[in-house]
C-alpha positions, -999 to 999 in steps of 0.1 A, spaced: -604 -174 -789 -613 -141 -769 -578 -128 -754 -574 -99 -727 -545 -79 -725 -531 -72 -689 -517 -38 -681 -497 -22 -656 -510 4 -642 -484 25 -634 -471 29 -666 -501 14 -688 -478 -8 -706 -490 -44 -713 -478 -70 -691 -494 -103 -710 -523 -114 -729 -546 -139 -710 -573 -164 -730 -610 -157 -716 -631 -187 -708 -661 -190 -732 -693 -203 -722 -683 -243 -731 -651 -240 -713 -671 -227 -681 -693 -256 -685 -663 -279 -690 -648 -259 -660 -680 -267 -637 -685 -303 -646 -651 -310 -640 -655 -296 -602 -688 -316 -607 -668 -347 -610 -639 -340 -581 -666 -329 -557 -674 -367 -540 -637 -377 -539 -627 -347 -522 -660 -343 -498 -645 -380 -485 -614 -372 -480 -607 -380 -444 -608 -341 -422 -575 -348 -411 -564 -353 -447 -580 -322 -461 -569 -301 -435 -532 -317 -444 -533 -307 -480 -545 -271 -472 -513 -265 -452 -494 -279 -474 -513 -252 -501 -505 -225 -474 -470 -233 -473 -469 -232 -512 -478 -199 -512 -454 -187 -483 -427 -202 -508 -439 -180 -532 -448 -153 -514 -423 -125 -531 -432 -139 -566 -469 -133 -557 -462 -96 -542 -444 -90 -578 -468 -100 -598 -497 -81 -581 -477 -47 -579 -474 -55 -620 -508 -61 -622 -527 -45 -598 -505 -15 -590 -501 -19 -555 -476 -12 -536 -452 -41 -526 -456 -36 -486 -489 -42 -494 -487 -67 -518 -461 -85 -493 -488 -84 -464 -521 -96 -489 -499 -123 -502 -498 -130 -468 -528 -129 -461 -537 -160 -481 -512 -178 -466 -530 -169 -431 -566 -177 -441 -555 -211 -459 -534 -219 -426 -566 -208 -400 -590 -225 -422 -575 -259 -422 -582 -267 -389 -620 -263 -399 -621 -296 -415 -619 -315 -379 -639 -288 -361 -674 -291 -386 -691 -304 -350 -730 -308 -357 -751 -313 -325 -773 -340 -307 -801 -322 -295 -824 -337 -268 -854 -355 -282 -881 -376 -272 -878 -412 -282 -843 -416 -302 -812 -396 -306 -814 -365 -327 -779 -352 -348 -770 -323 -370 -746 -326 -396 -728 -300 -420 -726 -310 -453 -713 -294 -483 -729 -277 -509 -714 -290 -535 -693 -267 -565 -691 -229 -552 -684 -206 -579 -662 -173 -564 -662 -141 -584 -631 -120 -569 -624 -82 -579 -598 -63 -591 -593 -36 -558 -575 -68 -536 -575 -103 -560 -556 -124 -537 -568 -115 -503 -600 -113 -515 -602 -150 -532 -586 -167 -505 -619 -153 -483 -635 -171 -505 -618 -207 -516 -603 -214 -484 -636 -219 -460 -653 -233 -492 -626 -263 -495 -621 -267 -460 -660 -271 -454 -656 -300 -484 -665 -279 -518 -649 -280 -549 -643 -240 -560 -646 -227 -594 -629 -192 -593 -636 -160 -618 -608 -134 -613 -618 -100 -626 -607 -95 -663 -581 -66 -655 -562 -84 -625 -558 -124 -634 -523 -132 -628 -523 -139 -591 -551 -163 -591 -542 -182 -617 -509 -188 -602 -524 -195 -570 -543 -224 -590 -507 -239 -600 -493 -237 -565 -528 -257 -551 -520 -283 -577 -483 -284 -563 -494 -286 -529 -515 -324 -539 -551 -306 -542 -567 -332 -569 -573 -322 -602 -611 -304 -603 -612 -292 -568 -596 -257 -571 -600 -242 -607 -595 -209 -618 -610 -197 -649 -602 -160 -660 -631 -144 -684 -658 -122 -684 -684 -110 -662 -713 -115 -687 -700 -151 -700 -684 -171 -667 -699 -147 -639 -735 -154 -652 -725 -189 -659 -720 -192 -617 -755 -179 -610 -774 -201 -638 -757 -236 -641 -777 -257 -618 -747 -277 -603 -735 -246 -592 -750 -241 -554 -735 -213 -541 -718 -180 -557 -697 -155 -537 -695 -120 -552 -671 -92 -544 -680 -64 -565 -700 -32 -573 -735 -30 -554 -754 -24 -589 -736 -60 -600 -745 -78 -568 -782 -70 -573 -780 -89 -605 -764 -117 -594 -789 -118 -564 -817 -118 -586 -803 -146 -610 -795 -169 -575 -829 -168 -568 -844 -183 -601 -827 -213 -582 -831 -203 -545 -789 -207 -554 -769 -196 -520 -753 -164 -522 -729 -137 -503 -724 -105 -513 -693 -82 -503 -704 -49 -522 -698 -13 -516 -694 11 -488 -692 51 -483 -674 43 -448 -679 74 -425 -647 83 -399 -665 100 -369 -642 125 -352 -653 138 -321 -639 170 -302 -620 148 -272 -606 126 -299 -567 129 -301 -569 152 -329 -531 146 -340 -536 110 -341 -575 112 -359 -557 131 -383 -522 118 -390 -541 87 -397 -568 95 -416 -544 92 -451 -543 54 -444 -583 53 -439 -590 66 -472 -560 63 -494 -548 27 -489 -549 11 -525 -554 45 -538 -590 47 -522 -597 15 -543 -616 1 -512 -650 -5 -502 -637 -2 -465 -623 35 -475 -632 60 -447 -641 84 -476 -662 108 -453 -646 126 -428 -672 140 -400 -656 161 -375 -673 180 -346 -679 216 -354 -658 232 -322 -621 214 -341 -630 215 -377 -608 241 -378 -581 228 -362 -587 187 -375 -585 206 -410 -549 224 -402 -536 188 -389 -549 169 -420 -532 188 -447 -494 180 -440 -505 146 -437 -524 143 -470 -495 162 -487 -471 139 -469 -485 109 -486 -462 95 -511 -474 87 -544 -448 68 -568 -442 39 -586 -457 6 -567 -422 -17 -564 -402 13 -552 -401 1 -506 -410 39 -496 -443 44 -517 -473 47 -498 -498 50 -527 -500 37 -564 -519 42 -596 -555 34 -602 -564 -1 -622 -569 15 -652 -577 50 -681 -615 42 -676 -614 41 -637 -588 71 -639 -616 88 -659 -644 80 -634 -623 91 -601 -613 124 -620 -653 131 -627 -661 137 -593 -632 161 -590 -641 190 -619 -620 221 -621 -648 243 -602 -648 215 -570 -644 229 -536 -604 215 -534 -597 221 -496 -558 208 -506 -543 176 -523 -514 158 -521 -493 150 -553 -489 123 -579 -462 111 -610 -463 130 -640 -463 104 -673 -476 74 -685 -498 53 -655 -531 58 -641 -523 82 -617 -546 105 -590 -536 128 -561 -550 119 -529 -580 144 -528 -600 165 -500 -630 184 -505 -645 209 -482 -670 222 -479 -694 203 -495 -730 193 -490 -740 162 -472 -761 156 -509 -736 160 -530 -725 130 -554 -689 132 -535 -703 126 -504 -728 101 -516 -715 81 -544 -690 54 -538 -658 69 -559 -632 39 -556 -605 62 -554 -585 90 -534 -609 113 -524 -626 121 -495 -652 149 -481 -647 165 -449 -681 170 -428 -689 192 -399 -715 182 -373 -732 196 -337 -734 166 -316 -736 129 -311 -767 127 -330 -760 149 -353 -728 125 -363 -749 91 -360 -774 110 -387 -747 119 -410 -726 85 -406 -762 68 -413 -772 86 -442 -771 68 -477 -775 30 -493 -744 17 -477 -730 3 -442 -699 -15 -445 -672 0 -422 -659 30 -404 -637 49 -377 -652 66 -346 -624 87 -328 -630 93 -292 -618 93 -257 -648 88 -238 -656 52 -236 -696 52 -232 -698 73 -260 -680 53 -283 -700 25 -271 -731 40 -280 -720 58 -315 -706 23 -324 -741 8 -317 -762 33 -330 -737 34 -363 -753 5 -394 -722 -8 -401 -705 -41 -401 -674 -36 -391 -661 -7 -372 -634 7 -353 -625 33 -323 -596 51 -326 -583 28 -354 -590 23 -389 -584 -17 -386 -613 -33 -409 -606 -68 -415 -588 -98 -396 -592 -132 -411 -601 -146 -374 -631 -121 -371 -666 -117 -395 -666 -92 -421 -693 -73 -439 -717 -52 -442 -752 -40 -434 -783 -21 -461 -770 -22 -493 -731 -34 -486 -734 -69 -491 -757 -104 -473 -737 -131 -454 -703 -130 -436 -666 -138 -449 -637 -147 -425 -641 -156 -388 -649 -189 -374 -684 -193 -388 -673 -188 -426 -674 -230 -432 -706 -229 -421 -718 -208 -447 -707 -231 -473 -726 -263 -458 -760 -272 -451 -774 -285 -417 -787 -320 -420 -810 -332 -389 -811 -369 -385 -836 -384 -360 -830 -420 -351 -860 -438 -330 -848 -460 -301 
């Protein structure tokens, strides 16, 4: 049996060994949601939308135990471990009343009645990360199950603990056996395993964008329905009639949230020429004022990366010669620690201000004009979120429009609410999560003609 030993990070002790699926016990996995699939695509709406309130309440009952275990596993901090916790809880509760609200359409025809119908797809397998575990799998089992699906669900190898309780508290809450399984293991062995099985019709990544191009390419041996959540090099546009003090007193939580360990991160800072200046005076007592410390204690604001080899990565892009405009500070000692990190100047082309880092640092950019910002914003593979800080409506009208990006903000760093789409454009991902069209994406659309 292949184990995997969970650590903390913050003080890169081990917190428990978990057993890895192998390739039979993913097959077993599958064929078991196989099996549950018809029962469950019967049950009456009202009834399936019943048992996932009755799972959202579950893990409202276990809401602290949850925050706990992911500020073990995942380093975060417990605010935000409280809110993503929560987060489940709200997507499971907003997603059971999609079960009586699957409407097809009659569409006007000649000589009968014509009807649409959403039907399941069948078993979905999800493949969840290790930067947000919970929040991130509920995206993807709750719209599944409510549209009718039966969910298989990888966790990432470092961060398995909150899933896997989550799959005790769906069983609690009367989901049948088979509906809602997850199976901890890794990429290579239950990951690929979603994309090839053939009763497997749908997978849902969350990952790296290399690793979503694989996963792409093995769906399509079997035309196999996919969404991809992947990365982002998020720009926040800060323009000369922005309210600097705000722009920059908040720019900390637009990067440094979960340690940077976001695709949403604002990670390039572009800020008209005529304040650089002054944006840069206002930024540094708020980067320095960020508090870095261990992830249970109720005043940190930022924890430890996952783990030594991520720690390793992050510190790459940050040699001893690199243009350190200031940094904040971080623990000394055992953990997987980084100080939140800002570079200027650097060169639009430099790996820091191209590269996706997952991690506390950000570039500050200088730029002429509205176009000049749009360029800079648009440059590069990615176009997942961002900030545009301004007072002057049109403009922000028109930079939002011009930006490719899937989800952005004015004078806010707000990416994602459960009741709203999410995700991104070029290279950061295909399909939407969240939002009242998310069932839909796990049915198919059945047209019926009957001659009258």
């Amino acid at each position: 049996m292949t184990t995997f030993d969970v650590i903390d990070p913050a003080t890169a002790e081990k917190v428990r060994t978990v057993a890895l699926a192998s390739l039979e016990e993913t097959d077993a996995a599958i064929d078991r949601a196989r099996a549950a699939f018809p029962a469950w695509r019967a049950v009456a709406p009202g009834d399936r939308a019943r048992l996932l309130r009755r799972f959202a309440d579950a893990v409202d009952g276990a809401l602290e135990e949850l925050a706990a275990l992911e500020v073990l596993n995942a380093g975060h901090t417990i605010g935000n471990a409280r809110w993503e916790a929560g987060n489940v809880r709200d997507v499971l509760h907003y997603y059971s009343a999609a079960p009586e609200r699957l409407f097809g359409r009659q569409i006007p025809v000649p000589g009968g009645l014509d009807v649409t119908f959403q039907e399941p797809l069948g078993v979905v397998g999800v493949i969840v990360p290790w930067n947000f575990p919970m929040p991130i799998a509920g995206w993807g089992f709750a719209p599944a199950l409510a549209a009718g699906n039966a969910v298989v669900l990888k966790p990432a190898e470092l961060t398995p603990l909150t899933a896997l309780r989550l799959a005790e508290l769906a069983l609690d809450a009367g989901l049948p056996e088979g509906v809602f399984q997850v199976l901890p293991g890794a990429g290579p062995v239950v990951g690929r395993r979603f994309v090839t099985h053939p009763a497997v019709r749908k997978v849902v990544f969350t990952g790296s964008t290399r690793v979503g191009k694989e996963v792409m390419a093995g769906c399509a041996e079997q035309v196999k329905r996919v969404t991809l959540e992947l990365g982002g090099k998020s720009a926040n546009i800060v323009f000369a009639d922005a309210d600097l003090e705000r722009a920059a007193a908040t720019a900390p939580d637009g990067a440094f949230d979960n340690a940077g360990q976001d695709c949403c991160a604002r990670s390039r800072i572009l800020v008209q020429a005529s304040v650089y200046d002054r944006f840069m005076a206002l930024l540094e007592p708020a980067v320095r004022g960020v508090v870095v410390g261990p992830p249970g204690d109720e005043a940190t604001a930022m924890g430890p990366l996952i783990s030594a080899a991520h720690l390793a990565k992050v510190s790459s892009y940050v040699p001893a010669d690199a243009p350190v405009a200031f940094r904040g500070s971080a623990p000394p000692g055992p953990g997987f620690w980084f100080p939140p990190t800002v570079l200027a100047p650097v060169s639009p082309t430099d790996p820091a201000a191209v590269d996706e880092i997952f991690g506390p640092v950000v570039v500050v950019l200088p730029f002429t004009d509205e176009d000049d910002a749009v360029r800079l914003a648009n440059a590069g593979e990615y176009g997942l979120s961002g900030s545009i800080w301004t007072r002057d409506v049109g403009r922000a009208l028109r930079v939002s429009r011009a930006v490719e990006a899937g989800n952005l903000s004015v004078n806010s760093h707000s990416s994602v609410r459960y009741w709203t789409p999410f995700g991104g454009f070029k290279q950061s991902g295909l399909g939407r999560e969240l939002g009242p069209d998310a069932p839909d994406s796990f049915t198919e659309t059945k047209n019926v003609f009957i001659a009258h």
